[in-house]
C-alpha positions in Angstrom: 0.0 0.0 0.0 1.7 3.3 -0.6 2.6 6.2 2.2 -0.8 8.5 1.3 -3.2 5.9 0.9 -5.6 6.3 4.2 -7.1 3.9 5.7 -10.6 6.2 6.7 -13.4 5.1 8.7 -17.0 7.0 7.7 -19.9 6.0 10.6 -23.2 7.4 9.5 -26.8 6.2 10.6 -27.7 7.5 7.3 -26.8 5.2 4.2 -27.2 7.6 1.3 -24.7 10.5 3.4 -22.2 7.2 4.2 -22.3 6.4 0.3 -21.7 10.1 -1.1 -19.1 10.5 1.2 -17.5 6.6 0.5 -17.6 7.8 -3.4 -16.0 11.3 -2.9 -12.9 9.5 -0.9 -12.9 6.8 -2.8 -12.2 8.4 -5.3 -9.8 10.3 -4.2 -7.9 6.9 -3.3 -8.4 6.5 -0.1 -9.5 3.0 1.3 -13.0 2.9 3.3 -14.4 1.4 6.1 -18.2 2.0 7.4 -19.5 1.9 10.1 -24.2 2.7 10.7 -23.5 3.9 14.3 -21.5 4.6 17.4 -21.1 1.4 18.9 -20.1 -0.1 15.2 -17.6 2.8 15.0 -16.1 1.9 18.3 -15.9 -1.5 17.2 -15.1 -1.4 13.7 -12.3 1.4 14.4 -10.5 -1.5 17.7 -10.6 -4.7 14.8 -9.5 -2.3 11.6 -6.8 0.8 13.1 -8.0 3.5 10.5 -5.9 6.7 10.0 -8.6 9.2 10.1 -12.7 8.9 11.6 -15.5 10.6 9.7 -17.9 10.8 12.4 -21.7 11.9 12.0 -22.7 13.6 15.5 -25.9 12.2 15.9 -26.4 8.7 15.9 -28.6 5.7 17.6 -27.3 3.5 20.0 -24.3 5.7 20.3 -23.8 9.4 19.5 -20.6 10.1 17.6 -19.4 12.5 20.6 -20.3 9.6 23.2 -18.0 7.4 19.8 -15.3 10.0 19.8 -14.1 9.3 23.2 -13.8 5.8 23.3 -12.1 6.3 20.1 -9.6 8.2 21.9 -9.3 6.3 24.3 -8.5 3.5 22.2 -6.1 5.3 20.0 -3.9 6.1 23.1 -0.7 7.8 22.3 -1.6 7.4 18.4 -3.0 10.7 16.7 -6.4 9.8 15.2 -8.1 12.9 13.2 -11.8 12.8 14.4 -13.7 15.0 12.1 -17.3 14.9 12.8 -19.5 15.2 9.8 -22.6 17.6 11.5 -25.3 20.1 9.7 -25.1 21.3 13.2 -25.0 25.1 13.7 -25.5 26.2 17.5 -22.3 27.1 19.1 -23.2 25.0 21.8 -23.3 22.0 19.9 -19.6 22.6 18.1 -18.1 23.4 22.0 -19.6 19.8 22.7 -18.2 17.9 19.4 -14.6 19.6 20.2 -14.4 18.8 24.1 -15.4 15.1 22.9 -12.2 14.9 21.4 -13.2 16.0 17.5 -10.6 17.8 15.6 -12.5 19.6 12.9 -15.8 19.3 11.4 -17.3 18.8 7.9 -20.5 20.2 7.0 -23.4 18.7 5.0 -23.6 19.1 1.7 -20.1 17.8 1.5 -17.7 19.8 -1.0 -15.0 17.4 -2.3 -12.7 20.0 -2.3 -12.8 20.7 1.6 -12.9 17.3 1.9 -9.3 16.8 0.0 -7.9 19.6 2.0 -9.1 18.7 5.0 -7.6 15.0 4.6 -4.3 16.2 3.4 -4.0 18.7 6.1 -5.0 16.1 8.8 -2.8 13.4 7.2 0.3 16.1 7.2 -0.6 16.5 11.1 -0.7 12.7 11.7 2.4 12.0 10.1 4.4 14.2 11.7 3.2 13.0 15.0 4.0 9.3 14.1 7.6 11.1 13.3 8.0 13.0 16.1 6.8 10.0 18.4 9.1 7.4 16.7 12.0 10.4 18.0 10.8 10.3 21.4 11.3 6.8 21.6 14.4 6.5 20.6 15.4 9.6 22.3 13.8 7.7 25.3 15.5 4.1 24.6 19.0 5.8 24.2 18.8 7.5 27.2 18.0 4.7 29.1 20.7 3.0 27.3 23.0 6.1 28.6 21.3 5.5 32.3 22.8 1.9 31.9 26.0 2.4 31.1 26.5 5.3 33.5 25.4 3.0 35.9 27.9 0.5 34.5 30.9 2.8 34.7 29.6 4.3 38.2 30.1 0.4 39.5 34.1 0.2 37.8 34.7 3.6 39.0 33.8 3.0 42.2 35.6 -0.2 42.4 38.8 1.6 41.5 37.7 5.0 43.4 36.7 3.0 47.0 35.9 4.6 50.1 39.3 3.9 51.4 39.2 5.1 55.4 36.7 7.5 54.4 34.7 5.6 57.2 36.9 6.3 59.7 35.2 7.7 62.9 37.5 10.8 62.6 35.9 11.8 58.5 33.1 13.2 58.1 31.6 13.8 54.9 28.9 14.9 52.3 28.1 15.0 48.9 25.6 15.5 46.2 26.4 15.0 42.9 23.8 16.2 40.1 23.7 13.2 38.1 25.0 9.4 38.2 28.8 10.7 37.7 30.2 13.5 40.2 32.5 16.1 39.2 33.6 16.0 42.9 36.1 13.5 43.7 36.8 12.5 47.5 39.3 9.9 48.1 41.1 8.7 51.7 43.8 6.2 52.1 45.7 5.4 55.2 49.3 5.5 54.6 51.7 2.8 55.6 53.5 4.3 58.5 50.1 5.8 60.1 48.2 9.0 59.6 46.2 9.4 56.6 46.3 11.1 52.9 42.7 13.0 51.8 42.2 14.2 48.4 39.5 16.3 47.7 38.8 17.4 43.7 36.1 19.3 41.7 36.5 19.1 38.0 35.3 21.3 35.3 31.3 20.9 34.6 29.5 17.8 36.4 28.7 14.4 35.4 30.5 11.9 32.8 32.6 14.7 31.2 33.6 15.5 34.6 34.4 12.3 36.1 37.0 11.3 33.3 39.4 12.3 34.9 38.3 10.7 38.3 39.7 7.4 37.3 43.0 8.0 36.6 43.6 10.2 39.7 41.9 7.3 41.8 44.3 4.4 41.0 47.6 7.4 41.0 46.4 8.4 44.5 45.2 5.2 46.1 48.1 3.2 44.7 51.1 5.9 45.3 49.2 6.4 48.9 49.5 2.7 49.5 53.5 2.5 48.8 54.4 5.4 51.1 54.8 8.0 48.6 54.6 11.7 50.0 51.9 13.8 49.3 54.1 16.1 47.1 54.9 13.3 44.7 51.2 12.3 44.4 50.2 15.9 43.5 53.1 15.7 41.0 52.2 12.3 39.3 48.2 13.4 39.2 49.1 16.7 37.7 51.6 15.3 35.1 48.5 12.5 34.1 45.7 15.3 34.0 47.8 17.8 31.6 48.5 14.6 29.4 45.2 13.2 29.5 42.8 16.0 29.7 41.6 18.3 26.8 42.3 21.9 26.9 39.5 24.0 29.1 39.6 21.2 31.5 41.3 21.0 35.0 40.5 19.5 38.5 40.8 22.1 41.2 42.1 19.8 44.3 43.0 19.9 47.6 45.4 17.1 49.3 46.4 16.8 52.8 48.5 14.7 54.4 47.8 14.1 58.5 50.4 13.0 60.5 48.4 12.3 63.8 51.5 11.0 65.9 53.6 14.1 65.1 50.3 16.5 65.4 51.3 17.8 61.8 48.9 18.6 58.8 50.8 19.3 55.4 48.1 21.0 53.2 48.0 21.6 49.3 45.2 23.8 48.0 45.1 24.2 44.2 42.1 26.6 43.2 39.4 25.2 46.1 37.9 27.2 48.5 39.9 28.2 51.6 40.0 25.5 54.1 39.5 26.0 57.2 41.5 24.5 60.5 39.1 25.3 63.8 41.4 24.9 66.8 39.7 23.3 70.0 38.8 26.8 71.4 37.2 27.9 68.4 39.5 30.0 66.5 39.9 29.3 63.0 42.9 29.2 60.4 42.2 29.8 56.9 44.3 27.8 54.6 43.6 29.5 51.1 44.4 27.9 47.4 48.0 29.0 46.9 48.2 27.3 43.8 46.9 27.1 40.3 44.2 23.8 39.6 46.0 20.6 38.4 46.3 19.4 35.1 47.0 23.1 34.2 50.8 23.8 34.2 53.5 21.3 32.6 55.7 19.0 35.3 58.6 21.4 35.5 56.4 24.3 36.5 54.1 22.7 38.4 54.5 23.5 42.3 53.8 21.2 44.8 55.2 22.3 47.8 52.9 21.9 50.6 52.0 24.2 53.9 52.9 22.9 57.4 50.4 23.0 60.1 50.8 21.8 63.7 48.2 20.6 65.5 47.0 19.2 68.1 43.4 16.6 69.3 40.5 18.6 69.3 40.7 20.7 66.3 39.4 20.1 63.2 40.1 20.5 59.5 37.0 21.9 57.0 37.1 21.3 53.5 35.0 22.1 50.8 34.3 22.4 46.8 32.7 25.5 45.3 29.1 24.3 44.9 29.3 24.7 48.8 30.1 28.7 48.3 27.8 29.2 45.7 24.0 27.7 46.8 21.8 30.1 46.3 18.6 31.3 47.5 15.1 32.0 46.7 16.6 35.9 46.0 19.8 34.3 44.1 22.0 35.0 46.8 25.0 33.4 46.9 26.0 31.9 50.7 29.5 32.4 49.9 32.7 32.6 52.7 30.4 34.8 54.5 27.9 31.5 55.0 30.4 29.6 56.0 31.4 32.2 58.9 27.9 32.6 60.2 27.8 29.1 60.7 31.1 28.4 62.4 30.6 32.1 64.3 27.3 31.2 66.5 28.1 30.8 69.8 27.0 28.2 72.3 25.8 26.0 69.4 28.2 23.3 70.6 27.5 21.6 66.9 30.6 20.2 64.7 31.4 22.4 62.0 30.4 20.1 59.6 26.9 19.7 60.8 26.6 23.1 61.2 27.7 24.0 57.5 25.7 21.3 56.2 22.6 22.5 57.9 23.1 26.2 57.1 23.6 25.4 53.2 19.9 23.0 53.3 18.3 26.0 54.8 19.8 28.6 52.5 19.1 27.2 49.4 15.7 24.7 50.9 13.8 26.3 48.1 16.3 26.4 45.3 17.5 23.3 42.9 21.6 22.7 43.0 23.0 24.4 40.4 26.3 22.4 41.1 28.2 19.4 42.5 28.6 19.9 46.5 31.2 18.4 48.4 32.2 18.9 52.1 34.5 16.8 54.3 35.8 17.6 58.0 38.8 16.0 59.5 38.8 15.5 63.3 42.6 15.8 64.7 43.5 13.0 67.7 45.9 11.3 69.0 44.7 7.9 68.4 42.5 7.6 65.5 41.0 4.5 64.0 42.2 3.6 60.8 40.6 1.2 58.7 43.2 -0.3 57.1 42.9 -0.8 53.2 45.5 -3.9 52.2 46.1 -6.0 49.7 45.2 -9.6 50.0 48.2 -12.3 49.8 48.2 -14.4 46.5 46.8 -17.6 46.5 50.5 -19.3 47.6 52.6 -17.4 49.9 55.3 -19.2 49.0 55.7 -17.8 45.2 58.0 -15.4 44.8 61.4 -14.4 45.8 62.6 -15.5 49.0 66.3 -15.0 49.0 68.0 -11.8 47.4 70.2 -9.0 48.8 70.2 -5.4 47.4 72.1 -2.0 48.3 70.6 1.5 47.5 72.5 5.0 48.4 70.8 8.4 47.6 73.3 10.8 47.6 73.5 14.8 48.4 71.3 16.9 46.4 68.9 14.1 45.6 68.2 13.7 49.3 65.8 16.6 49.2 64.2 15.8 45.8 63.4 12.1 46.6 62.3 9.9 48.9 63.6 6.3 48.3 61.1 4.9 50.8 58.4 3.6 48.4 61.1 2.2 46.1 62.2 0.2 49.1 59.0 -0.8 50.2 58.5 -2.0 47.2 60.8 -4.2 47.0 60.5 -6.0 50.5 56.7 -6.7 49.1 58.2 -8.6 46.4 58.1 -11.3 49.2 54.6 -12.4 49.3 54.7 -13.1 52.7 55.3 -9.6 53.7 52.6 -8.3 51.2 50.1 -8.0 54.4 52.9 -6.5 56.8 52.8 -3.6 54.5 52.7 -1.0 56.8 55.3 -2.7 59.7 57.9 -2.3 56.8 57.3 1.1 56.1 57.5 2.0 59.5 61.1 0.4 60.3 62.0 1.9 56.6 60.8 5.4 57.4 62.1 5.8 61.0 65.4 4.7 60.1 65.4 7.0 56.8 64.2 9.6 58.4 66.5 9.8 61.4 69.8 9.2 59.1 68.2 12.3 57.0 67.0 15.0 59.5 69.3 14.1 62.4 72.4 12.3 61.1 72.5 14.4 57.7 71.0 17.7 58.6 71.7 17.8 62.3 67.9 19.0 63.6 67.5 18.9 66.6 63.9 17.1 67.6 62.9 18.8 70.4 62.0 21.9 68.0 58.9 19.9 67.1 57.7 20.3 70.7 56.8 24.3 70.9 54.5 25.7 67.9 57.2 28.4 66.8 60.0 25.4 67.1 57.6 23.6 65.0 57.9 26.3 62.1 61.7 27.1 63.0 62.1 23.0 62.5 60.8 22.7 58.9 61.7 26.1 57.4 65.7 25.0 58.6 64.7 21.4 57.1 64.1 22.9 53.8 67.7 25.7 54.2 69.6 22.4 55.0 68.8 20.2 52.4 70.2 22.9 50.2 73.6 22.0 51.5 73.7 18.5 51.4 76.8 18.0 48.9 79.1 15.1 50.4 76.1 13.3 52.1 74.8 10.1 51.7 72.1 7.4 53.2 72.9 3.6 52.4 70.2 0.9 52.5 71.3 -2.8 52.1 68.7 -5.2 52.3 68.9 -8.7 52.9 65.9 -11.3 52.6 66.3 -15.1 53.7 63.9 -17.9 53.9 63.4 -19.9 57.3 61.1 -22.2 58.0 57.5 -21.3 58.4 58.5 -18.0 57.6 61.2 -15.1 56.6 64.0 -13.1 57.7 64.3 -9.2 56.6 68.1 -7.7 57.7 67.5 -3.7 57.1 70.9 -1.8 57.2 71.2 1.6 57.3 73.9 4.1 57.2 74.5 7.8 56.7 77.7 10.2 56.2 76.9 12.1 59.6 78.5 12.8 62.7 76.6 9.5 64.3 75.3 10.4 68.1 76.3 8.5 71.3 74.1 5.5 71.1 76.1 3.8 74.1 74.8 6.3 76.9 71.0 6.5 74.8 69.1 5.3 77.8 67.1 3.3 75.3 70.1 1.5 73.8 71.9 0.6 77.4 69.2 0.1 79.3 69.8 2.6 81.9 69.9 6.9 82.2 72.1 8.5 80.6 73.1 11.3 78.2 70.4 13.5 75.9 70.9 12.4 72.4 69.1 14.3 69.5 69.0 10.9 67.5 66.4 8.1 67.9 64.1 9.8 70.3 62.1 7.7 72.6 59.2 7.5 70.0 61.2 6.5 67.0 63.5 4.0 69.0 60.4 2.1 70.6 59.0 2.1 67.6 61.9 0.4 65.7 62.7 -1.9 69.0 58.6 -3.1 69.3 58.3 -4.4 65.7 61.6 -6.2 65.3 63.2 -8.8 66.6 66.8 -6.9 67.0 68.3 -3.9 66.4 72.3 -2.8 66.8 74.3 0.5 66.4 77.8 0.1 65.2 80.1 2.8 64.7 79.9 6.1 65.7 76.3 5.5 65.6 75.1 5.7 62.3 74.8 2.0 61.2 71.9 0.8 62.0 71.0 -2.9 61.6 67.1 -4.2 62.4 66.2 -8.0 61.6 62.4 -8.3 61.4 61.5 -12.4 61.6 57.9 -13.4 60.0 55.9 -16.1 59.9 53.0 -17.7 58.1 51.0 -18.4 60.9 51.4 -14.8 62.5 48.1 -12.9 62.0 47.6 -10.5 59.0 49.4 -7.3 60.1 50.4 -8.4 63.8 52.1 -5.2 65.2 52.8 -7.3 68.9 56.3 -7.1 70.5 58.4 -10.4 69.5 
């Protein structure tokens, strides 16, 4: 049948009108199907699907308005022309054919000519519906498609982008993305040696665009987190991946801070967010503002990651924030801005957290307005003992693949000792051992308090009790940084030594360093008895190194170190008990 032949159903009581107007259409080439009254119609119109209804108004049985709507109804989302064939003339009557659902009427005498118009015009009108409705369908199917695999892609991302220790009791956090994907990025990850690195990120736009970026930065920072790495080199491996990856126009404004809850030391990098906020336990905020330009902006060799020392101590906390916090608006289109922020942390007597009470203010601000933006807000509570969740790798299948007996020497000498840290390297490498794989974070502890010691106290010569006043504190890192400018001559040595023993291993950790050594005989620590003040291997580090291995000797003038750390199959995953 070809595209504008019409399948047209005439219902007329009468059966000379019904066989003029079956001769005018048919000959217009139209195919015709009659119907004698409204319930016929009805009927005929469910078994045949006709294009267009000629419908007389007045009819036994069933009047062609009474028709009209069960015609309707039957057509459902199809458009089905109704034009009711009437010698009606009282307004009345007309309002009544329309509001049953006719389209247009055709008086008596029919005119051929009206009647050609008035088919084409309807027929036009129909088929441009049918078009229009065949679009929303698809329109419809791909976007459900779309829905699907978002929802896909949401379920790998967030395998790769996990909570980490974002449940820890110490995190609190919110955020409300605008669709399935979040241009907000929040990320937590103990590190090995304690304390935690947080990672907060708002990219360009919102949604799937936004989020492509959000992979990449999740496995860098989870699995550079993981190995030790500082928080300088993650901000420098994320920045170097987002400028390759990411088209121009497109950047991730971040945030990363690295807590150091034993030493009471945050080390904050802010990179086009909001200010953060540090609220000390009396109440008295610190505003920690973005210093830097976004990442995935500047090339590696101009890119700044140098990150801002904080001390503090348990009770005060650490606010962060993306901009859709700053800019909720209100019914007026207000923003709530910095100045939000303060009224909230500024009423007194609330005794709320900050979190909760920034949270709240922005629902009630902006209660009657839709989100115009991604909103993120996390708050860090500072203690001295906070639970960690620990994020590990499980052992392979057999713990007894893999190297078991090797020996290795590394030596990072002068000005690389302030450019690099070797620790993740060497970390690295002792998890080569599948049995250690799950005493992750025991190694880096032994690896990073002897490193550390031979750098800042055998190398540079600080003294440690600096750390213990707040303008020491300051005085302690900015001669950190002067020092390591003169480093030529100086060297740290690692030699590393593996061995399999029954039911277990053997880990010998040597390490030396080209300064003056300290007097390790009269360290109360070392003899066992009172004795001199020693500015090397203070009482935390030395327990530390003396709790979680077996043995540990000085030799020299002090500088030769040499731990042996003794494992065992059957010890439990991460056992951190004296030996």
């Amino acid at each position: 049948m070809s595209q504008n032949i019409l399948r047209i159903l005439i219902a007329d009581d009468s059966d000379t009108d019904r066989l003029i107007l079956q001769a005018l259409i048919k000959r217009l080439g139209h195919e015709v199907i009659e119907a004698v009254d409204g319930l016929d119609a009805v009927k005929k119109f469910g078994e045949d699907h006709p294009d267009i209804v000629l419908l007389d108004a007045l009819m036994p049985r069933m009047d062609g308005m009474e028709a009209a709507r069960h015609i309707k109804v039957l057509a459902g989302e199809r458009l089905v022309p109704v034009i009711f064939l009437t010698s009606l003339s009282e307004t009345e009557d007309l309002v009544r054919c329309l509001e049953a659902g006719g389209d247009d009427f055709l008086t008596k005498p029919y005119n051929r000519v009206i009647i050609e118009a008035k088919i084409n015009a309807f027929d036009r009108m129909r088929r441009m519906h049918d078009t229009l409705s065949q679009q929303h369908q698809e329109i419809s199917e791909r976007n459900r498609q779309l829905l699907e695999e978002q929802s896909i892609a949401r379920r790998v991302f967030d395998n790769v982008a996990h909570t980490g220790c974002l449940d820890s009791p110490n995190i609190h956090y919110h955020a409300s993305p605008l669709s399935v994907f979040n241009g907000d990025v929040l990320f937590a990850s103990p590190l090995p040696a304690g304390g935690m690195l947080i990672f907060l990120g708002d990219f360009t736009g919102h949604g799937l665009p936004a989020a492509i970026g959000a992979m990449p930065v999740a496995e860098i920072f989870y699995g550079m987190a993981r190995k030790g790495f500082s928080g300088a080199d993650v901000l420098r491996e994320i920045n170097q991946k987002l400028k390759l990856i990411l088209p121009t126009g497109m950047f991730c404004c971040g945030a990363l801070v690295e807590a150091d809850f034993k030493l009471g030391q945050l080390r904050v990098w802010n990179g086009g967010l909001p200010e953060a906020w540090v609220i000390r336990a009396d109440g008295d905020p610190v505003l920690l503002p973005s210093r830097h330009l976004p990442l995935g902006i500047l090339p590696p060799e101009q890119f700044e990651s140098v990150m801002e020392a904080l001390q503090v101590w348990p009770g005060d906390r650490l606010l962060m924030m993306t901009d859709g916090v700053l800019e909720a608006t209100n019914d007026h289109g207000e923003l709530f801005g910095l100045a939000g922020v303060r009224r909230c942390l500024d009423r007194p007597g609330s005794g709320r957290h900050p979190f909760d009470a920034v949270v709240e203010g922005v629902r009630q601000f902006s209660v009657k307005t839709a989100e115009s933006d991604d909103l993120t807000l996390v708050a860090l509570d500072i203690t001295d003992q906070p639970e960690v969740p620990a994020v590990q790798e499980q052992p392979p299948p057999s713990a007894l693949a893999g190297p078991t007996e090797w020996r290795c020497e590394y030596e990072i000498r002068e000005r690389t000792l302030g450019d690099f840290s070797p620790l993740p390297l060497l970390l690295h490498i002792c998890l080569e051992v599948p049995g250690l794989r799950t005493r992750g974070g025991e190694i880096y502890t032994l690896l990073s308090e002897l490193y550390n010691n031979a750098l800042e106290h055998g190398v540079l010569q600080l003294p440690s009790e600096w750390k213990h006043s707040a303008d020491g504190f300051g005085r302690y890192y900015s001669e950190r940084q002067a020092r390591l400018a003169r480093v030529d001559g100086h060297y740290i040595r690692f030699s590393l030594h593996h061995t399999r023993k029954p039911g277990g291993g053997r880990l010998r950790v040597v390490c030396e360093d080209s300064g003056t050594g300290f007097d390790f005989r009269n360290h109360p620590l070392v003899s066992g008895q009172g004795g001199g003040d020693s500015p090397r291997y203070a009482g935390r580090g030395l327990l530390l190194l003396k709790r979680l291995s077996n043995n540990i000797t000085f030799r020299g003038r002090g500088n030769h170190v040499e731990i042996v750390y003794d494992w065992n199959f059957s010890e439990h995953q991460g056992d951190g008990d004296d030996r």
